[in-house]
DSSP file (Angstrom, degrees, kcal/mol; ACC not computed):
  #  RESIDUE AA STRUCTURE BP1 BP2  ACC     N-H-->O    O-->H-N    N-H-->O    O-->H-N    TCO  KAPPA ALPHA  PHI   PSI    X-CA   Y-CA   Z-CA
    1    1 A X              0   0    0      0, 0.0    39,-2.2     0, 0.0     2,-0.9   0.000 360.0 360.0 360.0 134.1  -33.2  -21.5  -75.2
    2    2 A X  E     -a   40   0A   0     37,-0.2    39,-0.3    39,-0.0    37,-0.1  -0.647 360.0-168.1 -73.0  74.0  -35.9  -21.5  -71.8
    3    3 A X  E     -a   41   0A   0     37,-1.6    39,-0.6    -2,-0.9     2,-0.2  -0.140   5.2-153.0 -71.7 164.3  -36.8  -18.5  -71.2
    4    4 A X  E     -a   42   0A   0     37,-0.2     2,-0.4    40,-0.0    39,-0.2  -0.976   5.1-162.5-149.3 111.2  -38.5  -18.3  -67.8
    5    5 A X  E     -a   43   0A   0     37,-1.2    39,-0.9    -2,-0.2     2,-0.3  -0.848   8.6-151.8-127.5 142.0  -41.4  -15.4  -66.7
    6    6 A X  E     -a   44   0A   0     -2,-0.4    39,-0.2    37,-0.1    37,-0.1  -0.950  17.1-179.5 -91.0 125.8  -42.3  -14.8  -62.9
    7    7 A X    >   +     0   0    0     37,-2.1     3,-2.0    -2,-0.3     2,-1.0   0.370  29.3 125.9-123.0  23.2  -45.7  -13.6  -63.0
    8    8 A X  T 3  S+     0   0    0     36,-0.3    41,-0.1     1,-0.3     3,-0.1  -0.423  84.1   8.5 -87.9 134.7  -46.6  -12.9  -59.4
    9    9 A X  T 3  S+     0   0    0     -2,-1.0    -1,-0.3    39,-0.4     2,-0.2   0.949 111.7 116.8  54.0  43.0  -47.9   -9.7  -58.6
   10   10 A X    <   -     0   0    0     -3,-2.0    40,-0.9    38,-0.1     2,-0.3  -0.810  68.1 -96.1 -86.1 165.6  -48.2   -8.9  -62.5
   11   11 A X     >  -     0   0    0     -2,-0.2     4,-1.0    38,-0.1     5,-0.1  -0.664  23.7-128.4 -70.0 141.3  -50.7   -8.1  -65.2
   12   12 A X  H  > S+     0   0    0     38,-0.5     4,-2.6    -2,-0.3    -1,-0.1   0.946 110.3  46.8 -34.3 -64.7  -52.2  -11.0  -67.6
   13   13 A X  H  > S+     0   0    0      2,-0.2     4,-5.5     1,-0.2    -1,-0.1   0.877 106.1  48.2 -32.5 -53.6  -51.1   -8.5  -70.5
   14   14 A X  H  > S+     0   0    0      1,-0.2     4,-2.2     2,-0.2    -1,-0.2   0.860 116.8  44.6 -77.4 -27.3  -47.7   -7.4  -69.8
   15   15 A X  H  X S+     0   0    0     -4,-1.0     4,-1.8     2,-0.2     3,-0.4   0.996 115.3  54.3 -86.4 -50.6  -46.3  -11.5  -69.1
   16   16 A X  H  X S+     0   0    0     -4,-2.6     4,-3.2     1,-0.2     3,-0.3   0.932 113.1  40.5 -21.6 -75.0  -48.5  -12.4  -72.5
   17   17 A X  H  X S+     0   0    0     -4,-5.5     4,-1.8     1,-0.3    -1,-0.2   0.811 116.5  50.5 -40.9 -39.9  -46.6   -9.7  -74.5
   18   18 A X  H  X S+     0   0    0     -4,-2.2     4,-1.8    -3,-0.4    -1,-0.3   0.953 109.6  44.5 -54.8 -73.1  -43.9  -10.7  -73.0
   19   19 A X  H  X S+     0   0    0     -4,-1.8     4,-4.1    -3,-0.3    -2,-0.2   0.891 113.5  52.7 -48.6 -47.8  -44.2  -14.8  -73.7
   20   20 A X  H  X S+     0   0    0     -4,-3.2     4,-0.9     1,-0.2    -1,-0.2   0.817  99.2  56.8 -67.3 -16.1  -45.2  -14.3  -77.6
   21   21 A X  H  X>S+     0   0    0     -4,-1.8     5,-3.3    -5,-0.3     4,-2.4   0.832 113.2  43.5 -78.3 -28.9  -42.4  -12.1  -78.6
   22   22 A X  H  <5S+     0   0    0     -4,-1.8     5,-0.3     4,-0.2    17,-0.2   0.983 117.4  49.5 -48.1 -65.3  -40.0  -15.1  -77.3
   23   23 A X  H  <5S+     0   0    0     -4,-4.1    -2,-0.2     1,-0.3    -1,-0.2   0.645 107.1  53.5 -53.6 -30.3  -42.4  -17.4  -79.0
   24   24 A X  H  <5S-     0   0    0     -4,-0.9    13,-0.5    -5,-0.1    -1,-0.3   0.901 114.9-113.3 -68.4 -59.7  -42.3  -15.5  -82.0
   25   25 A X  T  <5S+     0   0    0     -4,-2.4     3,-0.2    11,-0.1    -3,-0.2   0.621  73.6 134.3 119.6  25.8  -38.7  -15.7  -82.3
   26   26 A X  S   <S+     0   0    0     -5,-3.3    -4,-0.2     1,-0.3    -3,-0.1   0.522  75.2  41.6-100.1 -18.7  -38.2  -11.7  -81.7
   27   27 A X  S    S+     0   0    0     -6,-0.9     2,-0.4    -5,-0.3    -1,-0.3  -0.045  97.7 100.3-111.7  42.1  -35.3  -11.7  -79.1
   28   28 A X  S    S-     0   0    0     -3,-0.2     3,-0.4     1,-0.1     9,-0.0  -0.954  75.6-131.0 -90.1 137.2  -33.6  -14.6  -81.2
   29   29 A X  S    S+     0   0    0     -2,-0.4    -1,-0.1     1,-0.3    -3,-0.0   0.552 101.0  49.8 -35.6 -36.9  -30.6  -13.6  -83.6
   30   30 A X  S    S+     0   0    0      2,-0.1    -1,-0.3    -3,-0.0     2,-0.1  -0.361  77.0 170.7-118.3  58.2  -31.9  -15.3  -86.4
   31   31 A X        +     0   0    0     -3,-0.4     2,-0.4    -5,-0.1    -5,-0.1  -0.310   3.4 165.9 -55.2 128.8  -35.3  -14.3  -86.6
   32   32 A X    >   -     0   0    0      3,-0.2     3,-0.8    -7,-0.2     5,-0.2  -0.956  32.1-145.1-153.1 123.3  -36.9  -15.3  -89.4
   33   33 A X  T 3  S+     0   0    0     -2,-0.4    -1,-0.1     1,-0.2    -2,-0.0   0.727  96.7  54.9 -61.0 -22.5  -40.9  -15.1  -89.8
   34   34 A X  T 3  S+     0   0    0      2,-0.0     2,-0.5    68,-0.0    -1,-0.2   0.493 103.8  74.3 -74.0  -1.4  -41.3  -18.5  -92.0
   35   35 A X  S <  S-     0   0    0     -3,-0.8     2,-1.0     1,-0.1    -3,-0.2  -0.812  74.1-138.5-127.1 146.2  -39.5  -20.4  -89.4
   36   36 A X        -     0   0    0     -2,-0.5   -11,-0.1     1,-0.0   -12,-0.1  -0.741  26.8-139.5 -95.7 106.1  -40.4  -21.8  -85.7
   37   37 A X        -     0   0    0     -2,-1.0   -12,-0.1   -13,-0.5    -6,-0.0   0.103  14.9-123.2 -92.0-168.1  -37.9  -21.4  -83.5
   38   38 A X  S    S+     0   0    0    -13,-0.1     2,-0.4     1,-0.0    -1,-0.2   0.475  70.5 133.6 -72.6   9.0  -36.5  -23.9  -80.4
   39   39 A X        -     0   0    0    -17,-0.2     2,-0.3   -16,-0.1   -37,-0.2  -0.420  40.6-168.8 -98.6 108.3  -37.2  -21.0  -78.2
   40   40 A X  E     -a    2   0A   0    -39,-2.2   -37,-1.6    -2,-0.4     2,-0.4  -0.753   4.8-169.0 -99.7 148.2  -39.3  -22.3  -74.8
   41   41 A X  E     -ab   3 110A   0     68,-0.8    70,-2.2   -39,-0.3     2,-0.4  -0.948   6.3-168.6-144.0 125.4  -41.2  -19.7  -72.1
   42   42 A X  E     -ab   4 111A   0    -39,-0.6   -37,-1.2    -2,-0.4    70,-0.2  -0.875   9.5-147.6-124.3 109.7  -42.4  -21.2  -68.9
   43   43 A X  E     -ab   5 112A   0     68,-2.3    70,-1.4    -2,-0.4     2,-0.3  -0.500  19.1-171.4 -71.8 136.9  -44.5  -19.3  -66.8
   44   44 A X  E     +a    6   0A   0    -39,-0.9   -37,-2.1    68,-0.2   -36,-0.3  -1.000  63.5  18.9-128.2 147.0  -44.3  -19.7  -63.1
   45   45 A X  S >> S+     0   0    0     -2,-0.3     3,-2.6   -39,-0.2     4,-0.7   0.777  73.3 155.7  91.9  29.3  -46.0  -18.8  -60.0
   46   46 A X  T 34  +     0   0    0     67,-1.9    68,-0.2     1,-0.2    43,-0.1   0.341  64.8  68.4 -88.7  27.0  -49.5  -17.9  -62.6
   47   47 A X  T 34 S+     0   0    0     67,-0.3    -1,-0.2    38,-0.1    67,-0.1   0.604  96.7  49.3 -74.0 -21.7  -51.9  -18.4  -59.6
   48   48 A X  T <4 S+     0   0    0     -3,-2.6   -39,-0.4     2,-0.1    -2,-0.2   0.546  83.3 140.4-102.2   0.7  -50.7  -15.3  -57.8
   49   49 A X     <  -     0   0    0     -4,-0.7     2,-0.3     1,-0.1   -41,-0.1   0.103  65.7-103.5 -57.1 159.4  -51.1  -13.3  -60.8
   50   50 A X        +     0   0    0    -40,-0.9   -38,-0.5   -43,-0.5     2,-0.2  -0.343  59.0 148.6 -65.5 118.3  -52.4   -9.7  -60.4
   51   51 A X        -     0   0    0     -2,-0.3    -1,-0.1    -3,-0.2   -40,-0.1  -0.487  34.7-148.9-154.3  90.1  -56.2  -10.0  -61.7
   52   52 A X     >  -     0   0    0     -2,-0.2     4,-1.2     1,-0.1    -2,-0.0   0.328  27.8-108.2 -50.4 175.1  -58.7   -7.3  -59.7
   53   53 A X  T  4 S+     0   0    0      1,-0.2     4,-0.4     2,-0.2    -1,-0.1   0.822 118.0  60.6 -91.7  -8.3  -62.5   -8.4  -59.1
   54   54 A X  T >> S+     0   0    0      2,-0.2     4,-2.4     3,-0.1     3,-1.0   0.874 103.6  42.6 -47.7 -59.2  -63.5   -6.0  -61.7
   55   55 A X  H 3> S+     0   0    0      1,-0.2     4,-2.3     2,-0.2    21,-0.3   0.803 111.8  63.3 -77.0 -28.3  -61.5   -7.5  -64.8
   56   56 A X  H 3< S+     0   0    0     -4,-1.2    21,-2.2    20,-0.1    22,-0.3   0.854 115.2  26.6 -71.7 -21.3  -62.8  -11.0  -63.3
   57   57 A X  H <4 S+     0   0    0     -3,-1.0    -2,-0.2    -4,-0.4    19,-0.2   0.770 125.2  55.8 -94.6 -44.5  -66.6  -10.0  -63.9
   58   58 A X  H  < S+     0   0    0     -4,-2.4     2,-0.2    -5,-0.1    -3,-0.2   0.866  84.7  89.4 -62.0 -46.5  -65.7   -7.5  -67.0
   59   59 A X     <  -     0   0    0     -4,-2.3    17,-1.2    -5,-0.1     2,-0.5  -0.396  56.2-167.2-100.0 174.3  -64.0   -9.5  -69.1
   60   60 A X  B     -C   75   0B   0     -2,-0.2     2,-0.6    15,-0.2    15,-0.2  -0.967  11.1-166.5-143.3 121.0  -65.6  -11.3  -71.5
   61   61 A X        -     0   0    0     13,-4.0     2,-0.5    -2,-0.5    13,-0.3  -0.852  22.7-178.4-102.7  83.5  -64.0  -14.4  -73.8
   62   62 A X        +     0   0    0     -2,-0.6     2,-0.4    11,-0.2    11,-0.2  -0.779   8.8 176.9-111.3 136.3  -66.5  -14.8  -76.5
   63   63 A X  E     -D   72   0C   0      9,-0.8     9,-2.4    -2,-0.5     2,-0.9  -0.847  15.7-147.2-122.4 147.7  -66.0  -17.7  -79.3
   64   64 A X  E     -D   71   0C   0     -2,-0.4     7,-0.2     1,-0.2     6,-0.1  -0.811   9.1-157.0-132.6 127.2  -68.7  -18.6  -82.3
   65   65 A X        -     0   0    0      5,-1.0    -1,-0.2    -2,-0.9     6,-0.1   0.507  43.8-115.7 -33.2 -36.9  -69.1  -21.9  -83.6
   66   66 A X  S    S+     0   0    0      1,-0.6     2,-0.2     4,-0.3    -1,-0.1   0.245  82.0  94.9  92.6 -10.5  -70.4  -20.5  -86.8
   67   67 A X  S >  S-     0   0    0      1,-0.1     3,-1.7     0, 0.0    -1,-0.6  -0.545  90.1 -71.8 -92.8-177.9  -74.4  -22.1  -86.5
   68   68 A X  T 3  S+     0   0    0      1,-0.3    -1,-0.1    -2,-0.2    -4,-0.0  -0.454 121.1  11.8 -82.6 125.2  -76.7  -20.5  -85.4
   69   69 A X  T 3  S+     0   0    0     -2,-0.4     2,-0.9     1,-0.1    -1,-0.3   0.485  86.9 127.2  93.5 -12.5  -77.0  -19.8  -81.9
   70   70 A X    <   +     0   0    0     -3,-1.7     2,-1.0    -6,-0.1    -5,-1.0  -0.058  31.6 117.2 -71.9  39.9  -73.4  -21.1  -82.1
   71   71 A X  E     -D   64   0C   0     -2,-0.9     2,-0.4    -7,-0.2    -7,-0.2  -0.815  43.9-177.1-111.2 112.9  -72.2  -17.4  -80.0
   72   72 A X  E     -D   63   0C   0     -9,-2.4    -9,-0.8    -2,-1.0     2,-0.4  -0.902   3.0-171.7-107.0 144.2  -70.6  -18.8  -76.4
   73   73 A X        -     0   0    0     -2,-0.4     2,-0.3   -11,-0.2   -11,-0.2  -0.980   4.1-177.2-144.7 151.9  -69.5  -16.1  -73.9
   74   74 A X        -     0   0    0     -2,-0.4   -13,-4.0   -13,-0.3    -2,-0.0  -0.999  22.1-123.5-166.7 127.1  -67.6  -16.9  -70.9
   75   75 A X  B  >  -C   60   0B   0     -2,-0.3     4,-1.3   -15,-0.2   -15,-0.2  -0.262  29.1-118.5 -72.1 165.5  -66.2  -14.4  -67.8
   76   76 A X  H  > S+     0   0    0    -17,-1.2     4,-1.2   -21,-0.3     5,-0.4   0.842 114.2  53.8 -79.5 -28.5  -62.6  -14.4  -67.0
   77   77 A X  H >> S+     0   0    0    -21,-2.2     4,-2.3   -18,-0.3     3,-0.8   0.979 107.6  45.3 -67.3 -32.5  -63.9  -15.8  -63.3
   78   78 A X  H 3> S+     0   0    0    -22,-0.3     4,-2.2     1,-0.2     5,-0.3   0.924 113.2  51.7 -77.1 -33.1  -65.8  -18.5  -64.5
   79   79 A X  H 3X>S+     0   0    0     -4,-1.3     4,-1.6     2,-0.2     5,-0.6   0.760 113.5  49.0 -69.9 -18.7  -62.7  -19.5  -67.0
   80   80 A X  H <<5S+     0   0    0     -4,-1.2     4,-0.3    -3,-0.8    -1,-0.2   0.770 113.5  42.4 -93.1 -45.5  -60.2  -19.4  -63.9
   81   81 A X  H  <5S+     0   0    0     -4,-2.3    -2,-0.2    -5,-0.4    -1,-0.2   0.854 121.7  40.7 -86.6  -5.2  -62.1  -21.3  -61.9
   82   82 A X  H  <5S+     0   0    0     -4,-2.2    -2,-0.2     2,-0.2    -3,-0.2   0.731 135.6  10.6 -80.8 -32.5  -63.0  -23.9  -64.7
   83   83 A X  T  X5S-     0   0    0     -4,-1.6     4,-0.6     1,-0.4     3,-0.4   0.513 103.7-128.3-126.8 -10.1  -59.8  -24.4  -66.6
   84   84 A X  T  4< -     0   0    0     -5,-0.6    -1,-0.4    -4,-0.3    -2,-0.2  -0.824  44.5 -57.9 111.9-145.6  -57.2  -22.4  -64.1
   85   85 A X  T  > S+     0   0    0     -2,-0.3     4,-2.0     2,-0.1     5,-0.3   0.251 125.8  76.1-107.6  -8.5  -54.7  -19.7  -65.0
   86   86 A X  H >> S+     0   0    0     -3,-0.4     4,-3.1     2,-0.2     3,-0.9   0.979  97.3  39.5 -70.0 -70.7  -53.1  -22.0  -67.5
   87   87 A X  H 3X S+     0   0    0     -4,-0.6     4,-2.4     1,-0.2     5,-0.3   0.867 114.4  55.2 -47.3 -34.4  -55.9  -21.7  -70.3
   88   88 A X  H 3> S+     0   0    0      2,-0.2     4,-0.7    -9,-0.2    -1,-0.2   0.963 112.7  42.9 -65.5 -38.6  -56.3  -17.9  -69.6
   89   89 A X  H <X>S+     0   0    0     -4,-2.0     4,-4.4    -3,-0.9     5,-0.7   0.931 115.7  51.8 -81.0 -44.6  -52.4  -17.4  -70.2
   90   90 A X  H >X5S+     0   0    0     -4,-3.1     4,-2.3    -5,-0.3     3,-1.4   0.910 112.3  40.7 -49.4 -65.4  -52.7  -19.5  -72.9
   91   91 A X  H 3X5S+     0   0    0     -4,-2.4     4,-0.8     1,-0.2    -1,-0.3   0.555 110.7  54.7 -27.3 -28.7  -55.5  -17.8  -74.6
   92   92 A X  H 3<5S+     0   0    0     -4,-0.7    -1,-0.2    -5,-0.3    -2,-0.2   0.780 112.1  47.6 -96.3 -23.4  -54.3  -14.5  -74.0
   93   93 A X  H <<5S+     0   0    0     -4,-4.4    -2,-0.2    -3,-1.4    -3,-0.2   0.630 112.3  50.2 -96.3  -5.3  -50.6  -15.7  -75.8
   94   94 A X  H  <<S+     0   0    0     -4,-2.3     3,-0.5    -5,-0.7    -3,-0.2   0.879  99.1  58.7 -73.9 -32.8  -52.3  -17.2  -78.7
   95   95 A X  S  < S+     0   0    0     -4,-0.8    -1,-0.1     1,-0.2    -2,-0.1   0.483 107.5  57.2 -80.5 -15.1  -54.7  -14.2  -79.6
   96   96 A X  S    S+     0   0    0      2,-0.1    -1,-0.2   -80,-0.0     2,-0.2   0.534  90.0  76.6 -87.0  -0.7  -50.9  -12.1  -80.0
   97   97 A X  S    S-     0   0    0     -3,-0.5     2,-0.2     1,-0.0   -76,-0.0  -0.693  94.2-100.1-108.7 177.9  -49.3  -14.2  -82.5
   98   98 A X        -     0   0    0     -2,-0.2     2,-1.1     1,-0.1    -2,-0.1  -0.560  37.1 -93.3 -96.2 166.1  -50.5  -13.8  -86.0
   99   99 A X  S    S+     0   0    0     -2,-0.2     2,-0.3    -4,-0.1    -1,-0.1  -0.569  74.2 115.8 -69.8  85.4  -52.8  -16.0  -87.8
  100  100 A X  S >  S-     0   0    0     -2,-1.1     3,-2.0     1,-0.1     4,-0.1  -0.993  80.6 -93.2-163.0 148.7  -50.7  -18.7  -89.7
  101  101 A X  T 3  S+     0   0    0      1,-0.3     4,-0.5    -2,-0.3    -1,-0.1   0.447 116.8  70.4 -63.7   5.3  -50.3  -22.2  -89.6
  102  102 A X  T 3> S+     0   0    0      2,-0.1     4,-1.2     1,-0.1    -1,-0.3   0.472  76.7  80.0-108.9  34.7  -47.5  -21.7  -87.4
  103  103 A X  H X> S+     0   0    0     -3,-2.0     3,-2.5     2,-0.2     4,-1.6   1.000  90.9  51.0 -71.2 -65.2  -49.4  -20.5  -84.3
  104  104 A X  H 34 S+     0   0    0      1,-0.3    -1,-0.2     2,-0.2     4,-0.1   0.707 108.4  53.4 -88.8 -12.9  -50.3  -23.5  -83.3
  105  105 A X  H >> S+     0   0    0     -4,-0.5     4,-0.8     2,-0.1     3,-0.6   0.786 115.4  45.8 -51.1 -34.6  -46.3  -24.9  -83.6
  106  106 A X  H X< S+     0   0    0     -3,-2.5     3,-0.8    -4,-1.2    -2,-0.2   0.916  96.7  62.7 -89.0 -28.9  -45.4  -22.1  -81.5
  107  107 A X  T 3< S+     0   0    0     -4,-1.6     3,-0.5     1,-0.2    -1,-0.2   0.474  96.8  70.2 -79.0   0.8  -48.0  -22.2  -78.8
  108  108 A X  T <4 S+     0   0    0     -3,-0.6    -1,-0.2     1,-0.2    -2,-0.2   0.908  85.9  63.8 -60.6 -50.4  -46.3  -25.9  -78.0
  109  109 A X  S << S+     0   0    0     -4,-0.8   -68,-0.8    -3,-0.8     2,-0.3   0.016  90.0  96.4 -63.7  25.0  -43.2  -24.3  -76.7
  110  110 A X  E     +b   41   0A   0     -3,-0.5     2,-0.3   -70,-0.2   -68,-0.2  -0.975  41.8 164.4-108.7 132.0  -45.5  -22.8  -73.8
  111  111 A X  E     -b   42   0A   0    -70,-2.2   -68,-2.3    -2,-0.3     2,-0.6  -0.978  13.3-167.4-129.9 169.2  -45.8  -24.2  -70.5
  112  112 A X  E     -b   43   0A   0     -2,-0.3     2,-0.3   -70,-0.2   -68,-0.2  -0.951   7.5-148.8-141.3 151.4  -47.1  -22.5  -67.7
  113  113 A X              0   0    0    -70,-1.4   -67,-1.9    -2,-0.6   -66,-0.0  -0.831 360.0 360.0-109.6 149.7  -47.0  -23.6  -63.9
  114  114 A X              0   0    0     -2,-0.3   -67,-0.3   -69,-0.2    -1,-0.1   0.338 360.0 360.0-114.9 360.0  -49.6  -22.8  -61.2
């Protein structure tokens, strides 16, 4: 099934929560945590989303390589104007599913539209 999110004049958060519990397979009938279901979410309209100029300097996306020196940190403006709203939504519904080889099955069934 497609599920479909409007995200204009929302929060980042609330359309995340929103996307993984689909993705997860939590409003499906036959929920089953081993399994990945046929279940699709498409974000639309995620240019207009609600995102103050505060939470654009504030937040902070940090990943580590694991050497030394390896520590990257990166604003939420610089990541919207370098990879769009697509990679932020993306990022923000990948870091809510759990950590198990079928994250990265589930985060296929996401598309998101600008």
């Amino acid at each position: 099934m497609k599920y479909t999110i409007d995200a204009q004049g929302k929060k980042i958060g609330r359309i995340a929560s929103q996307a993984a519990a689909v993705l997860l397979g939590k409003k499906s009938p036959t929920f089953a945590k081993n399994k990945v279901t046929a279940d699709q979410v498409e974000i639309i309209n995620a240019a207009k989303v609600d995102v103050t100029a505060r939470k654009k300097e504030g937040d902070i996306y940090v990943t580590y390589t694991g050497w030394r020196g390896g520590l990257n940190q990166e604003k939420l403006g610089h990541l919207i104007e370098r990879k769009g709203m697509k990679e932020v939504f993306r990022r923000a519904i990948y870091r809510m599913m759990p950590d198990n080889k079928l994250r990265d099955e589930r985060i296929k069934n996401l598309s998101v539209k600008e």
